[in-house]
N, C-alpha and C positions, 0 to 999 in steps of 0.2 A: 529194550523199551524201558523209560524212565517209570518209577514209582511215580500215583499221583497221591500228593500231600492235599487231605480235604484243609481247609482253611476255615476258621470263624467266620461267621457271619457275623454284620453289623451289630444284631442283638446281643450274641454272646459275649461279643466283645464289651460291650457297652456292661455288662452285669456284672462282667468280670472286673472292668475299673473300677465300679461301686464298690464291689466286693475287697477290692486292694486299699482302698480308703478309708471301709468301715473296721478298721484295727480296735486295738488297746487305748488309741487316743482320746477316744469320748469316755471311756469307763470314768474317768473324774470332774466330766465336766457341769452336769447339773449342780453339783456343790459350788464348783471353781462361777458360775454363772451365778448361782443363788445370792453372790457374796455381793452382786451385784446389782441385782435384780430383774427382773420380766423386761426390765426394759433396755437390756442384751441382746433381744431380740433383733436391734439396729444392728448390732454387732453382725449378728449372723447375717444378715441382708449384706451387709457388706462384705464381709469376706467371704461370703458365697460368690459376690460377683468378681470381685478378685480375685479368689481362684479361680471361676468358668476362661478369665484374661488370661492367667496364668495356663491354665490347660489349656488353651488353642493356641498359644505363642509355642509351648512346647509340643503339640502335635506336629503343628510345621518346623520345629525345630528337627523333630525325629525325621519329618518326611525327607527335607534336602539336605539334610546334614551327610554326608560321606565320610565322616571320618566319624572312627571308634570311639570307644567311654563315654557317653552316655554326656553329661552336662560339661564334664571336662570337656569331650572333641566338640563340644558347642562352643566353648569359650576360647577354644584354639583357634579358631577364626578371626576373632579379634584382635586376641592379646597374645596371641603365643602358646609356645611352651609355656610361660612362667603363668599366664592365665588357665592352662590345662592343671598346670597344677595347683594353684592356687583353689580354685573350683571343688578339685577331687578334694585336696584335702580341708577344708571347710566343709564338704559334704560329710565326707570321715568323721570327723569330729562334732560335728552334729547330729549323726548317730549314736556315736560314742555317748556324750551328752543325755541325749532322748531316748537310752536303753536305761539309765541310771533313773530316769522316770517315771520309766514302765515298771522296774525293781519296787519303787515308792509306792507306787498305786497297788500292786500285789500287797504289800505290806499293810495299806491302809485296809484293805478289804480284809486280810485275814486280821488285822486286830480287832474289827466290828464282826467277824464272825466268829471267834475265838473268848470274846469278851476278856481281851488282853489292853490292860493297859501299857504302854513301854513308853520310856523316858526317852529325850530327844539321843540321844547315844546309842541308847537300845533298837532307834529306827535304824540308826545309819547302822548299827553291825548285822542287821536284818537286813536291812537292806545287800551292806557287803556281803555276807553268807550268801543270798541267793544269787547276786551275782557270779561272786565264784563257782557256785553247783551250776549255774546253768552255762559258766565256761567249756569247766570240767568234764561235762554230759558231750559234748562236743568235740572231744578227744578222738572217741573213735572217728567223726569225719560226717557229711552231712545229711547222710540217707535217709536215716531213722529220724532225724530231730526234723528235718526239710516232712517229713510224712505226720509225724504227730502236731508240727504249725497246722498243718492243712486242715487238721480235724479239730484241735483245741480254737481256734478263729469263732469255731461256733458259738463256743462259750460267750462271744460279744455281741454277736450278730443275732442269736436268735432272741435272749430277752431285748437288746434293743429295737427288735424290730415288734416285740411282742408288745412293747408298751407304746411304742407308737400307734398301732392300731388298737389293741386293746382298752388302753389307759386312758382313753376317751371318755369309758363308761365311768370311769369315777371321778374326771374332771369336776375342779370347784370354779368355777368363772371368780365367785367373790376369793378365794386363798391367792388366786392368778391377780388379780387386781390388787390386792392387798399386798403384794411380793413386788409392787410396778417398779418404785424406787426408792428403798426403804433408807437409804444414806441422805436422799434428796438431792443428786450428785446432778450439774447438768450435762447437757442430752450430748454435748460435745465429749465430758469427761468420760460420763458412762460408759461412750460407744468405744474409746479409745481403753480403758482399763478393762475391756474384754477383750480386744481385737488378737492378740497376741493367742488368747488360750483357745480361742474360734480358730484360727490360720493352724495351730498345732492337730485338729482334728484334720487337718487338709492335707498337712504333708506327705510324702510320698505322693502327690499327685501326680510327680513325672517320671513316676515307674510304669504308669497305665500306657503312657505313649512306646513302650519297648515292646509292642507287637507290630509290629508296620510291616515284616513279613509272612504275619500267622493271619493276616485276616485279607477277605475277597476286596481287590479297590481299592487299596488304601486312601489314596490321595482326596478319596470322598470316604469313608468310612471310618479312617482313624480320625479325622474331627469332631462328626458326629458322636463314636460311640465315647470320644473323652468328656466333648460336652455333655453329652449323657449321661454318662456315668457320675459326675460332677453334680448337677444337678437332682440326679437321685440321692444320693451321699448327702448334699446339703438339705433335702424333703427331709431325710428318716434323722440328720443330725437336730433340725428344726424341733421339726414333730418331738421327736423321743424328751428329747433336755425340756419344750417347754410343756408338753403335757405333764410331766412332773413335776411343774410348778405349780400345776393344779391341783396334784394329788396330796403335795405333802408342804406342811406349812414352810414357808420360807427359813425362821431359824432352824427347824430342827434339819432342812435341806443343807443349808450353809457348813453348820458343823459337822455335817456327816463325813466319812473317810468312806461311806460305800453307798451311793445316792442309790443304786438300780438296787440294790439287796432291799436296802430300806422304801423304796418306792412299791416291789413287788411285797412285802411282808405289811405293808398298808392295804394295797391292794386284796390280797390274800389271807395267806396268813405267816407269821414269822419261821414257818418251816419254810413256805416256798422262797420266801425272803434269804432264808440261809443256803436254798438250793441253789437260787441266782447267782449267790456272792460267792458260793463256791464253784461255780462253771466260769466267774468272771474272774477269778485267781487262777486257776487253770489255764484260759486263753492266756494272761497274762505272762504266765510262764512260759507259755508252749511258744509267745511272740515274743517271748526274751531269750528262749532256746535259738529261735532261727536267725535271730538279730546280732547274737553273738558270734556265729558263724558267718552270718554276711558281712559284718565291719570288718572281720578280719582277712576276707575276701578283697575287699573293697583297697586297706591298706597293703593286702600280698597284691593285685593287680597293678596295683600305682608301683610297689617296689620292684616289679617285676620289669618295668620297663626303664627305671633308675628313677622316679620320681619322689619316693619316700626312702627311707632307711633301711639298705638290705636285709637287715633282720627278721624285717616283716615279711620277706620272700623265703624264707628255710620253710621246709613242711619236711613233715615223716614220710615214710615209704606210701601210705594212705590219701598222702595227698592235704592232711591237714595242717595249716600254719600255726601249730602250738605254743611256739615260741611270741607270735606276735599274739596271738593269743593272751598270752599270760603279760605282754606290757600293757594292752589294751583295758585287759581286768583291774591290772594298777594304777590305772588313772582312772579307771571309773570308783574306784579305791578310796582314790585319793581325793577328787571330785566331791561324792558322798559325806567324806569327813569333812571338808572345806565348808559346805553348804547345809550344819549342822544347823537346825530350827525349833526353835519351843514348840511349836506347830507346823505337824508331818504338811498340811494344808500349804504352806508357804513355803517348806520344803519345795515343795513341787513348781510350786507359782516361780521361783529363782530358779530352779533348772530348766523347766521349761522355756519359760522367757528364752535363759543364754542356747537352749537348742533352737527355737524360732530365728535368734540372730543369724547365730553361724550358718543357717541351713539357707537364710536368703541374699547370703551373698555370690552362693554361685546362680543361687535366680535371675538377681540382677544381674549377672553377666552373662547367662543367657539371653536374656532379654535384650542387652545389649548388642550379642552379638547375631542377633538374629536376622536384621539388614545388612551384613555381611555373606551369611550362611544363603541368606537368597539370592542375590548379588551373585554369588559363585554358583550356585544352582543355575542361573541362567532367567530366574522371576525376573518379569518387565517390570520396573518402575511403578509401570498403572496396576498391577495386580499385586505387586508386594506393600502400597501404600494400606491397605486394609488391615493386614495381619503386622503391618510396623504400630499402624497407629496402636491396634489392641494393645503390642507389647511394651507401647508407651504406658498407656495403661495399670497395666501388669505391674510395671515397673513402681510408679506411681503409688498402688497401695502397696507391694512391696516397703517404699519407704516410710507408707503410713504405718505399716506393719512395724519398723523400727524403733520411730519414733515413740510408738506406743508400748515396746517392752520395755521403757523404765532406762532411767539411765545407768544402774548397778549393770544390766543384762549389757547396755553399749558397751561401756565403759571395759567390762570383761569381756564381752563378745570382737573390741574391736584389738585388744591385747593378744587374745588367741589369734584373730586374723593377721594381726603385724608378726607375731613372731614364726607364722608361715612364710614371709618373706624373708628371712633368717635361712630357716630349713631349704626353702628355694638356694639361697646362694651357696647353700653348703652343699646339695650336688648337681647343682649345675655346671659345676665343668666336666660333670660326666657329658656332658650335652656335646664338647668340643670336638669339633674334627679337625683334621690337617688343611681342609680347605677355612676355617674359621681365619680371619685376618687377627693378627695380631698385631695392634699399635705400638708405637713406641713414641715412651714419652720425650716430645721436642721443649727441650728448658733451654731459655734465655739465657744467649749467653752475656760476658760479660763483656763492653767496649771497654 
């Protein structure tokens, strides 16, 4: 007699995609929005709803998809091989990227907890240091690091949830009105010079959709609980970043490297303040521990079936890829040094942006290939026109999402994308079989 596996229910599941979205990624963003002002808020309205498009084009992604990897066997539908890898590796490197961010943001808070000043050099070797140590911690393999994520995550979650309900009581309506839009930018610029650092709290969205066998019903309950989940994520991101525009005047928000320490030490008193900022340096590492062992997952998976550079396929006897490991650390290395800024603040704003790029162009080809993937599922016409139009959708802020990281983030973002199609022809003839035709070239000849 078979084991029976109990499965999530709908709620769990749904708490659980909140929970996989509410990361490291907000810990900077009441600043990154102050600079802007209260009237961000459009920001969030919007790519709240572009993600909810985004998370249901990729729940039915996960539903009929049959083939493996995750956004890559999405895009293989479409485009191939060369779009499976394409995908993967832009996903890769948009990790890669947005770990080297999460490094910056631990730094910013331990320099306002520490009352350390350091020079724009001084970030970036802080920055590198911790990259490396939380390489290295990873050596031995993922057990321990994969168990203290699970616990440090709290360090984000519980004061950002604490100020969203609590931080009520010390709302200022007039500091909120006074913060509306202090550059006088309009309502078109505004919305778009936030759009980018709003969409970076959302990412990872389409890791929520990789339970489709752990929970009761899929086919009804992996939409609901992503939309769910989605939508909670966007409440507590709302709530949290704008009740602190109540709490604390707008420039000293602006300038801050640690908005939730300095919200809570307003609030309270500057011990609770320094207790915050050091549970938000914590999570930060403990999500830069588990981050650095999943990209290089991510790169051994892809080499493992000839799509990246076999190098990133060696591991030790433990099972861990040390070797890609340690190239991975040196472009986040090298990265860091590149993106060298007078102000850690805009540090961030240029990595992040070039991680938003990279990470939505296997979106877009999701999205893309998402009237294919139903097509081959067997979806009639009249029932896939709904979940196409959203992905139209999807896609659409997608490209507003582009547009609006700045043409420095294109411009780099679209370099790194092209020189994947480099790497593509370099081992794609592993891809060759004996049944592969091989032309030959017919030249003119001469009368």
């Amino acid at each position: 007699m078979g084991t029976i596996v109990k499965k999530m229910s709908v709620v769990q599941l749904t708490v659980l995609t909140a929970i996989n979205m509410l990361g490291s990624g907000i810990v900077l963003l009441p600043s990154k929005l102050a600079q802007v002002g209260t009237i961000s808020i459009f920001s969030w309205i919007v790519t709240a709803l572009g993600s909810l498009a985004l998370a249901y084009a990729f729940a039915k992604c996960g539903r009929f998809s049959r083939k493996p990897g995750g956004m890559g066997g999405y895009a293989e539908y479409a485009f191939g091989r060369s779009g499976n890898f394409m995908s993967n590796y832009t996903y890769g490197v948009s990790l890669l990227i947005a770990n080297v961010a999460i490094a910056i943001t631990a730094i910013g808070y331990a320099t306002e907890l520490f009352h350390v000043t350091l020079t724009p050099i001084g970030v970036a070797v802080a920055t590198v240091v911790l990259l490396w140590l939380t390489t290295i911690a990873n050596f031995g393999g993922p057990r321990i690091t994969g168990q203290i994520g699970n616990v440090t995550i709290m360090g984000v979650i519980i004061p950002v949830l604490g100020v969203s309900v609590l931080g009520w009581f010390w709302f200022d309506s007039s500091l909120y009105v006074a913060a509306w839009n202090p550059h006088d930018m309009p309502i078109f610029h505004a919305v778009g010079a936030s759009i980018s650092i709003t969409l970076w709290a959302f990412l990872g969205l389409e890791s929520a959709c990789a339970n489709t066998d752990a929970v009761e019903n899929p086919e009804r309950n992996v939409p609901i609980a992503v939309l769910g989940g989605t939508i909670g994520a966007a409440v507590i991101y709302i709530a949290s970043t704008n009740v602190i525009a109540g709490i604390v005047p707008n420039m000293d928000l602006a300038a801050s490297t640690a908005p939730f320490g300095l919200a809570f030490a307003t609030m309270f008193t500057p011990l609770i303040g320094n207790i915050v900022m050091g549970l938000m340096i914590i999570a930060c590492i403990g999500s830069l521990l588990g981050w650095q062992f999943t990209i290089a997952q991510v790169f051994k998976s892809s080499a493992d079936v000839g799509y990246f550079l076999k190098i990133f396929a060696k591991t030790t006897k433990s099972g861990t890829p040390i070797v890609g490991m340690l190239v991975l650390v040196v472009c986040q290395s090298a990265l860091t040094l590149m993106t060298i800024s007078p102000d850690l603040s805009k540090q961030f704003d240029m990595i992040v942006n070039l991680a938003v790029v990279t990470n939505l162009v296997p979106y877009l080809m999701s999205m893309a290939a998402l009237m294919t993937i139903q097509k081959a599922a067997g979806v009639t016409p009249r029932k896939a026109m709904l979940t196409n139009g959203i992905a139209y959708i999807a896609a659409a802020y997608s490209y507003y999402a582009l547009y609006s990281s700045g043409a420095d983030a294109m411009m780099l973002g679209g370099i790194v994308t092209m020189l994947g199609w480099t790497l593509y022809g370099t081992v794609s003839r592993r891809f060759m079989t004996v049944d592969t035709p091989v032309v030959e070239a017919q030249w003119p000849q001469k009368v």
